[in-house]
C-alpha positions as CSV (number, residue, x, y, z in Angstrom):
1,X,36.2,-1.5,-17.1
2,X,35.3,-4.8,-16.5
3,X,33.2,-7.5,-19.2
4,X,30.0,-6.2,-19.0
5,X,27.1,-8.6,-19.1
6,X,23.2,-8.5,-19.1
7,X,21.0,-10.7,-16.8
8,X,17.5,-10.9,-16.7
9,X,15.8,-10.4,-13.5
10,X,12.2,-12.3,-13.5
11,X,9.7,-12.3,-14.3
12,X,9.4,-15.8,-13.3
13,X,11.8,-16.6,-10.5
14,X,12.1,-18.2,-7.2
15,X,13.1,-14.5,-4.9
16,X,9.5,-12.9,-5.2
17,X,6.1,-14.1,-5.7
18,X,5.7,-10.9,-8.5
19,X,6.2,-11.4,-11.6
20,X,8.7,-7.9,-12.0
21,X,10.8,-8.4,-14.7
22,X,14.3,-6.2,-14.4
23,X,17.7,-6.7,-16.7
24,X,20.6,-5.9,-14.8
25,X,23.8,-4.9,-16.7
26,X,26.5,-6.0,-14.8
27,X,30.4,-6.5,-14.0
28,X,31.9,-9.4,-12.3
29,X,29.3,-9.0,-9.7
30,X,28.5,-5.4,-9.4
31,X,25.1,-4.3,-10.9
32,X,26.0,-1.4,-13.1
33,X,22.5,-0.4,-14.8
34,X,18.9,-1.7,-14.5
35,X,16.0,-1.7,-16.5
36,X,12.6,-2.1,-15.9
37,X,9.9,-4.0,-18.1
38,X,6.7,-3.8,-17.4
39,X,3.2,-5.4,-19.4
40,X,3.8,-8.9,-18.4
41,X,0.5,-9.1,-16.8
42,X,-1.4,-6.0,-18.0
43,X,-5.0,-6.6,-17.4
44,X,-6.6,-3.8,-19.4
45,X,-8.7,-2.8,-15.7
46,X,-8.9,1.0,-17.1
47,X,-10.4,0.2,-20.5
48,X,-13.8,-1.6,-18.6
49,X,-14.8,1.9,-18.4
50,X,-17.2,1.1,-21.6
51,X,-18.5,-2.2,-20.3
52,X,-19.0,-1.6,-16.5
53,X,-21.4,1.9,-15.3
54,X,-19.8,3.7,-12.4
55,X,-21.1,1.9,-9.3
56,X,-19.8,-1.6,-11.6
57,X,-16.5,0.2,-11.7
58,X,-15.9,0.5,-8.0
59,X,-15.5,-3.3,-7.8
60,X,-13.4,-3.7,-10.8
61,X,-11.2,-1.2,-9.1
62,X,-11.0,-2.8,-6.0
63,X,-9.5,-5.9,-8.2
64,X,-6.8,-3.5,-9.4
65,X,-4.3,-5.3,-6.2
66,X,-5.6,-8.2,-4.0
67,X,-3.5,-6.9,-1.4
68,X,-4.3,-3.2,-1.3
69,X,-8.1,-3.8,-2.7
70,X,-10.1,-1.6,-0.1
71,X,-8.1,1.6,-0.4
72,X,-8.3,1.1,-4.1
73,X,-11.9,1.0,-3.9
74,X,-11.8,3.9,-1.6
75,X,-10.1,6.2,-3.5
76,X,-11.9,5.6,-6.7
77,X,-15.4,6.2,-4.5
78,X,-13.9,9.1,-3.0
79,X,-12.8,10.7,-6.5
80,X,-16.6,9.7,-7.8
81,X,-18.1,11.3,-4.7
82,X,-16.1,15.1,-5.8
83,X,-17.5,14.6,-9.1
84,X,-21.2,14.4,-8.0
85,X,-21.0,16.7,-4.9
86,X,-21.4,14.2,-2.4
87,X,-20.6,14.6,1.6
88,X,-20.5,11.2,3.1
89,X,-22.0,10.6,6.6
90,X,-19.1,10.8,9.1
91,X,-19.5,7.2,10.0
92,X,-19.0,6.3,7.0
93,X,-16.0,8.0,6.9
94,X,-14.8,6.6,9.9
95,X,-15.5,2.9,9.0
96,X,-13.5,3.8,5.7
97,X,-10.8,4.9,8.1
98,X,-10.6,1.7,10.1
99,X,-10.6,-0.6,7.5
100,X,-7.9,1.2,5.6
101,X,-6.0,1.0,8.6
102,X,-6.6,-2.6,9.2
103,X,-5.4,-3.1,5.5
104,X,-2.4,-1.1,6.0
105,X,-1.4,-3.6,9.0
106,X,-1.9,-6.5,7.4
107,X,0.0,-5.6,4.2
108,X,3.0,-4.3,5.9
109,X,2.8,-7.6,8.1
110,X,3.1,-9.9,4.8
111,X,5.8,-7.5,3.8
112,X,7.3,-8.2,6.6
113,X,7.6,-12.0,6.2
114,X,8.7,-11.6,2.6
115,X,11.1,-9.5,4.0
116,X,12.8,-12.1,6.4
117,X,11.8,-15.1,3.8
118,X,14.1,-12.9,1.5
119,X,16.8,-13.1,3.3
120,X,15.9,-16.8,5.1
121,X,15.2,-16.4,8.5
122,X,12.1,-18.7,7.7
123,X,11.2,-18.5,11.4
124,X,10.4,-14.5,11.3
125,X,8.6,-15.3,8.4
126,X,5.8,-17.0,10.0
127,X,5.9,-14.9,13.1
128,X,4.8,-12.2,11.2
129,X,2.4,-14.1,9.0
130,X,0.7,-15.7,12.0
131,X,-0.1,-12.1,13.7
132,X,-0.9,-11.1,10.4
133,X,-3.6,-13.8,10.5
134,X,-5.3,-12.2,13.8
135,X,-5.6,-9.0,11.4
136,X,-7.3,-10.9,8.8
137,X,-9.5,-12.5,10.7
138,X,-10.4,-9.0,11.7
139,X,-11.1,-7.5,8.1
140,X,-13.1,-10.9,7.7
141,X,-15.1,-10.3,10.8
142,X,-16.1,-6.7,9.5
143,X,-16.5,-7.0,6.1
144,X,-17.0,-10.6,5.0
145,X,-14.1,-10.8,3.0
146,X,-10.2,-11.2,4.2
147,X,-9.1,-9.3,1.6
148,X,-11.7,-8.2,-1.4
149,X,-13.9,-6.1,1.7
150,X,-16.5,-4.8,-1.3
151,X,-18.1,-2.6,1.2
152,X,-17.3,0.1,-0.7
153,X,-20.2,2.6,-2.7
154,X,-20.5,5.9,-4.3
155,X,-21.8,7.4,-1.4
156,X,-20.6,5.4,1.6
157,X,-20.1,2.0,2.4
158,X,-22.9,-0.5,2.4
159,X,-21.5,-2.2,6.0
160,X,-22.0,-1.1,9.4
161,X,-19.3,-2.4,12.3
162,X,-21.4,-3.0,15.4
163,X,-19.7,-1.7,19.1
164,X,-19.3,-5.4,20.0
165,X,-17.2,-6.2,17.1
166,X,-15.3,-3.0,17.7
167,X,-14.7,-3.9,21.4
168,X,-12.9,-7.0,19.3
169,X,-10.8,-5.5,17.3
170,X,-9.2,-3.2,20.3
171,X,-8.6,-5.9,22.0
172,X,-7.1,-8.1,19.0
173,X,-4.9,-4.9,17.9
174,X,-3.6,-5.0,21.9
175,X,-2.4,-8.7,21.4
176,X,-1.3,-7.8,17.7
177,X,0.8,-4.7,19.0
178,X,2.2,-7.3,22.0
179,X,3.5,-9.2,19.7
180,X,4.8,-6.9,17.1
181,X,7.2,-5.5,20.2
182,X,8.9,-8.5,19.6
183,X,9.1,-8.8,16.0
184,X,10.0,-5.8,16.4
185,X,13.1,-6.1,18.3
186,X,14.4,-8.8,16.4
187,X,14.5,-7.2,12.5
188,X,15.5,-3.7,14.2
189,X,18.7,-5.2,16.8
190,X,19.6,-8.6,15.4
191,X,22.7,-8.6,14.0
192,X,22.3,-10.8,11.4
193,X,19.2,-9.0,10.3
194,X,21.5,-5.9,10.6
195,X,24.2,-6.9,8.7
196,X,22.0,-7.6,5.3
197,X,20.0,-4.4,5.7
198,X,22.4,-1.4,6.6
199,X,24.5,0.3,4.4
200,X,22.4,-1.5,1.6
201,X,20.6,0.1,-1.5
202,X,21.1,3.5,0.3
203,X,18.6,6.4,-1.7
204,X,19.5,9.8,-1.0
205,X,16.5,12.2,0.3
206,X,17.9,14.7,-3.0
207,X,17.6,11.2,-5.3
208,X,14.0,10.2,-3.8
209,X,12.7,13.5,-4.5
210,X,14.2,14.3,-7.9
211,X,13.0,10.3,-9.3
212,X,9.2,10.4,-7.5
213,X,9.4,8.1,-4.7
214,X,6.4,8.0,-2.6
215,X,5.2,6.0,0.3
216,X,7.9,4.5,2.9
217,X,10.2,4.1,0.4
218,X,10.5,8.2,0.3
219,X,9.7,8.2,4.1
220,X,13.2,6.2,4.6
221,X,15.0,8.4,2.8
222,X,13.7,11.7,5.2
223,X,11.2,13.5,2.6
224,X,8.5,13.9,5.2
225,X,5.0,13.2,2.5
226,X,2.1,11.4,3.4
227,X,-1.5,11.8,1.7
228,X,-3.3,11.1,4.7
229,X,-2.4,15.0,5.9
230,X,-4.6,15.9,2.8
231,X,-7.5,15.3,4.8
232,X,-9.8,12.5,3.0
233,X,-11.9,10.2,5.5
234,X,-11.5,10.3,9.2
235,X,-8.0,11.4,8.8
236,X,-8.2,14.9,10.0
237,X,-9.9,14.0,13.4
238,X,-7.1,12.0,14.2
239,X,-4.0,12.9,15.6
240,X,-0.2,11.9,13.9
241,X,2.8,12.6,11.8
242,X,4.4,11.0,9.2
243,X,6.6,8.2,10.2
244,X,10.5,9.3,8.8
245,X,14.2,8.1,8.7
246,X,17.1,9.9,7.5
247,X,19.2,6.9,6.3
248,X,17.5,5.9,3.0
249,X,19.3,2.6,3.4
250,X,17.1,-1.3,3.6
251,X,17.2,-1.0,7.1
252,X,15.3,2.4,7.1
253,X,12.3,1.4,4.8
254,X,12.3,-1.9,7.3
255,X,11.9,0.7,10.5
256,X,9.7,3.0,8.8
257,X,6.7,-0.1,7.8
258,X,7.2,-1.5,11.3
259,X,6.4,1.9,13.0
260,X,3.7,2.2,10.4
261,X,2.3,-0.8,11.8
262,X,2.0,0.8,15.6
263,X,0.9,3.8,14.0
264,X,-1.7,1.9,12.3
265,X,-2.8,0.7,15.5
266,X,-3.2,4.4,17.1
267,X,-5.2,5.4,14.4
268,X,-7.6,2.5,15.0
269,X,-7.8,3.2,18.9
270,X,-8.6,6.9,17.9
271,X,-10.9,6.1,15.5
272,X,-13.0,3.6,17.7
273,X,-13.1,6.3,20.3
274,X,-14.2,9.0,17.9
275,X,-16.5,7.1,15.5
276,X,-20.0,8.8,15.6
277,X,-22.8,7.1,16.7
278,X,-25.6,7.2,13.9
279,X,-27.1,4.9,11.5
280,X,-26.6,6.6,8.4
281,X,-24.2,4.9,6.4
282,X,-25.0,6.3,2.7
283,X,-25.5,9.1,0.9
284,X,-28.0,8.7,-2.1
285,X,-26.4,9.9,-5.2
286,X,-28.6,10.7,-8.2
287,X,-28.7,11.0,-11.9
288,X,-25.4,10.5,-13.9
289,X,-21.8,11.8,-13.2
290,X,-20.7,14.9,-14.9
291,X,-17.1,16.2,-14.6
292,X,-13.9,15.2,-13.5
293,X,-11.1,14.7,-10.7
294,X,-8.3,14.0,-9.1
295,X,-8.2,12.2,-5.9
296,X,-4.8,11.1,-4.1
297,X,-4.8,8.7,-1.0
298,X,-2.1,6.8,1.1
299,X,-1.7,2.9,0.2
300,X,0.5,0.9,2.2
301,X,3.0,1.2,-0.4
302,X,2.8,5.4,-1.3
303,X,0.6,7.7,-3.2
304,X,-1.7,6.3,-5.1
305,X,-3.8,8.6,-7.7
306,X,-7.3,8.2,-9.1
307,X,-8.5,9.9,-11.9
308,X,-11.9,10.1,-13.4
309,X,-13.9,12.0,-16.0
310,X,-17.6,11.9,-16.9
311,X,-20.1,13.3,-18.6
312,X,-23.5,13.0,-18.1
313,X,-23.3,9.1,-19.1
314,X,-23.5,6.0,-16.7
315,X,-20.1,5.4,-18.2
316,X,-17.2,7.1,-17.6
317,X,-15.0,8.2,-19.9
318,X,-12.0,7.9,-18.8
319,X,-10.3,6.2,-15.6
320,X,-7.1,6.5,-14.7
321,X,-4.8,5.0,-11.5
322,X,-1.4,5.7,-11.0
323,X,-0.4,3.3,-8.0
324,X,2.7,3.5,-5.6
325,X,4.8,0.9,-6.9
326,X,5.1,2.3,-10.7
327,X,6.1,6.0,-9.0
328,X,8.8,3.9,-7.5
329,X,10.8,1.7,-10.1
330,X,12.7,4.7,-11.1
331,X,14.2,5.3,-7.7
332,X,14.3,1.3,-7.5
333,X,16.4,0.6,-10.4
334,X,18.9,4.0,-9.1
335,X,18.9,2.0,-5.6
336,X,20.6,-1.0,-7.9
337,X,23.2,0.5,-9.4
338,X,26.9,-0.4,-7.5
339,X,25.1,-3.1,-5.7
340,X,25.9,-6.9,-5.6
341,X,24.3,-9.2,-7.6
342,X,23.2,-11.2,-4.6
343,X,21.2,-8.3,-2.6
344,X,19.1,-7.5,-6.0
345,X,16.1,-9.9,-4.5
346,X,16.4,-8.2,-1.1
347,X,16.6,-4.7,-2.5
348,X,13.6,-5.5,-4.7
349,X,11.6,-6.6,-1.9
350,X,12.3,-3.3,0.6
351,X,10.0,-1.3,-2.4
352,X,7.2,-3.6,-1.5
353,X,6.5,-3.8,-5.0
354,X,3.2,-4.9,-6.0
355,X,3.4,-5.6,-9.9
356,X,-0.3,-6.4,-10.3
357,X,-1.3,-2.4,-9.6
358,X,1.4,-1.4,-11.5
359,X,0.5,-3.0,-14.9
360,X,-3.2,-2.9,-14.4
């Protein structure tokens, strides 16, 4: 056995804008253990339970990620909405659906240009950052906000999208998915894109399932899960399957988020086509919230799980979020271990980690 020596990974460093914070035990250049710390930037979200009544709470949760904020938002409404017996109209369940799919495009499009930026082909970077742009713009048009939407209530949203801006974003998601065939092409066949993802920071299906993973990050590794087949929002009039790869190497959690993206973009055309056509948009809740529950939905990044408890008060008790990217460290820091000291950025990265949720 080699000298053995102990690096600190983050939280401040020039491979990810997130400040994740990992020390590697390593020897020569073989990583040999890592382990996590997290509470760098704990905000203390879950504790503004006794300062901020329900309806307050819902934008406080959306600020739980800038990235992810809607479904954040979403599933904390959702969770609320069990707890007082509420059925949503079905177009608001549809607009929920559209805008979580809008958000899963653009997050797995700035993933994507990490992605490349990680490994320095600065070019793909801002190919995928400049269609990402066009799905912004989108979210913008729709909601007001590019990525803090705030359309969000207990009850339903408080925005309506309008048939002429949904004729728009068809035909923007037609030029986005034009484009994306190229993208495409170039991180699944290029060699050199090829050569730094294959073989590298390979998760077993046995090792995903025994440490938690959710999300793509399980996906990859052929453990066929996705909370959208639980049957929240618009998601059971629509039509798909779980995107999977049997590899559970870089390359397969690349594949899986790009096919996400097209997916992303099916489930938009099927929405649009499906999306009733009435004017309610909310469903009046009354009184206080009494009970609890458990709500689960889909991020871009995995399973993320809401939990709140009430009773009787315009506080809650308790809130509780358990978000993708904490489910996954564990089966990040396994993917580490007999890997090179010089793919740790890279194999950090193809988690999409998103530190922010995770410390709350």
């Amino acid at each position: 056995m080699g000298k053995r020596s102990v690096i600190p990974f983050g939280p401040q460093h020039p491979v990810l804008p997130e400040p994740i914070h990992i020390d590697l035990v390593i020897e020569d250049e073989k990583i040999v253990e890592a382990i996590p710390s997290v509470g760098f930037i704990h905000r203390g979200l879950e504790s503004l339970v006794d300062r901020r009544d329900y309806n307050q709470m819902t934008y406080v949760v959306e600020r739980t990620c800038g990235i992810c904020s809607f479904q954040h938002g979403m599933g904390y409404c959702e969770a609320m909405e069990h707890v007082f017996g509420a059925e949503i109209p079905n177009r608001a369940k549809y607009l929920r659906t559209i805008w979580a799919e809008l958000g899963r495009m653009h997050s797995h499009l700035l993933w994507l240009g990490l992605l490349a930026d990680g490994f320095g082909y600065e070019n793909l970077f801002y190919q995928c950052w400049r269609v990402r742009e066009k799905v912004l713009d989108l979210q913008e048009m729709t909601s007001g906000g590019r990525l803090i939407f705030s359309v969000n209530k207990v009850g339903g949203v408080i925005k309506d999208i309008d048939k002429e801006k949904l004729d728009i974003i068809l035909s923007t998601i037609t030029e986005v998915e034009a484009e994306l065939k190229v993208i495409k092409d170039t991180f699944l066949l290029d060699y050199s894109v090829q050569s730094r993802l294959q073989g590298v920071g390979i998760v077993t299906k046995e090792q995903a399932h025994d440490l938690g993973a959710c999300g793509p990050f399980a996906r990859a590794s052929g453990i066929k899960t996705d909370m959208r087949k639980l049957g929240y929002g618009a998601y059971p009039d629509l039509d798909f399957e779980p995107i999977v790869s049997a590899t559970g190497d870089s390359y397969a959690r690349c594949y899986c988020r790009i096919m996400e993206i097209f997916q992303s973009i099916d489930l938009l055309r099927q929405a649009i086509a499906k999306i009733p056509d009435e004017n309610e948009l909310f469903t009046p809740v009354k009184g206080n919230p009494e009970g609890e529950y458990f709500m689960r939905v889909e991020q871009p990044r995995g399973e993320a799980v809401y939990y709140v408890k009430a009773s009787g008060k315009p506080y809650l008790d308790r809130f509780r979020v358990r978000t993708p990217t904490f489910a996954n460290l564990p089966g990040l820091c396994e993917m580490l271990k007999d890997t090179q000291l010089s793919d740790v950025g890279l194999l950090v990265l193809t988690i999409d980690p998103c530190i922010s949720c995770t410390e709350r």
